[in-house]
Steps between C-alpha positions, in 0.01 A plus 500: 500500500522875552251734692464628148353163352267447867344822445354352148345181651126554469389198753171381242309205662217326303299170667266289384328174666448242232304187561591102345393173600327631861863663567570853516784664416664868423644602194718848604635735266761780640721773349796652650575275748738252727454171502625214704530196309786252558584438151480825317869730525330858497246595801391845339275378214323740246165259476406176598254237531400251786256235480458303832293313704698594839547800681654801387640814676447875306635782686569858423786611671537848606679729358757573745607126463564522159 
């Protein structure tokens, strides 16, 4: 991925605490963003979705990391 493409990235984070059967858990939406996940091949993801009942780390990195 170039500097080009990083400079696009718009880092959206949306969170929401949900409640079902006495358990609550957090449905999180985000845009532009890397994700660690063991089984998908691409890390840079445009949008995407986790439900989950365990913790989750969101960070913003800054920009000179990028």
């Amino acid at each position: 991925m170039s500097a080009e493409d990083l400079e696009r990235y718009e880092n959206e984070v949306e969170m929401e605490a949900r409640g079902e059967g006495g358990r609550t858990y957090f449905e999180i939406r985000l845009g532009d963003a890397w994700v660690w996940d063991m089984y998908r091949p691409a890390r840079f993801v445009s949008s995407v979705r986790v439900v989950t009942f365990k913790d989750v780390n969101v960070e913003e990195l800054p920009e000179k990391e990028l």
